[in-house]
N, C-alpha and C positions, 0 to 999 in steps of 0.2 A: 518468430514470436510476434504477437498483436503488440503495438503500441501501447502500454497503460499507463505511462506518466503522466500526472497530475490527476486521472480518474479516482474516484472515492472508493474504498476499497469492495465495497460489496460487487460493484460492477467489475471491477478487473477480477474478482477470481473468477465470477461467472464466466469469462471469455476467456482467461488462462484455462479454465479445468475445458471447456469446450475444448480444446487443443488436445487436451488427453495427455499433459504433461505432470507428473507431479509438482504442486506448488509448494513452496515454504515460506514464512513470512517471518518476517523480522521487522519488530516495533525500534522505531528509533526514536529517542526522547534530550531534548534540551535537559542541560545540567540544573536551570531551577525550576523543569518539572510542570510550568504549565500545563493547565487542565484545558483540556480543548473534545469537540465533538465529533468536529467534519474531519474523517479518516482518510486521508488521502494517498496515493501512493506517489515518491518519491526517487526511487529507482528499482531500478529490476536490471538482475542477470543473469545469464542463462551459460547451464551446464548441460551436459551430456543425461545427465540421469537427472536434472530437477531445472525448473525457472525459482530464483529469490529475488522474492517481494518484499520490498525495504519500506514499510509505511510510517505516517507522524500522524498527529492527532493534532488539530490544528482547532483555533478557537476565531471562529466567521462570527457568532453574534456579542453585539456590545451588551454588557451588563447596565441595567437601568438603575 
């Protein structure tokens, strides 16, 4: 399986699904919910019949 920790999620599926594995994803979210943009992925593990992609939604710009 390709490295995708820390890549933003639209690029790691690209390159999971190139692999020709089915992907699942899984949002994980802080208990107060931060509202954030830059989707990143955070872990991935790999099964026999699937890769799980664990992403967060992270917040990179400062509000003015």
């Amino acid at each position: 399986m390709t490295n995708v920790l820390g890549l933003d999620l639209e690029t790691a599926m690209k390159l999971l699904k190139a692999e020709g594995k089915p992907v699942r994803l899984v949002e994980v979210r802080s208990k107060k919910g931060g509202r954030g943009s830059d989707r990143r992925v955070i872990k991935t593990t790999e099964a026999e019949s699937e890769t799980v992609v664990y992403w967060s939604a992270f917040k990179t710009e400062i509000d003015a």
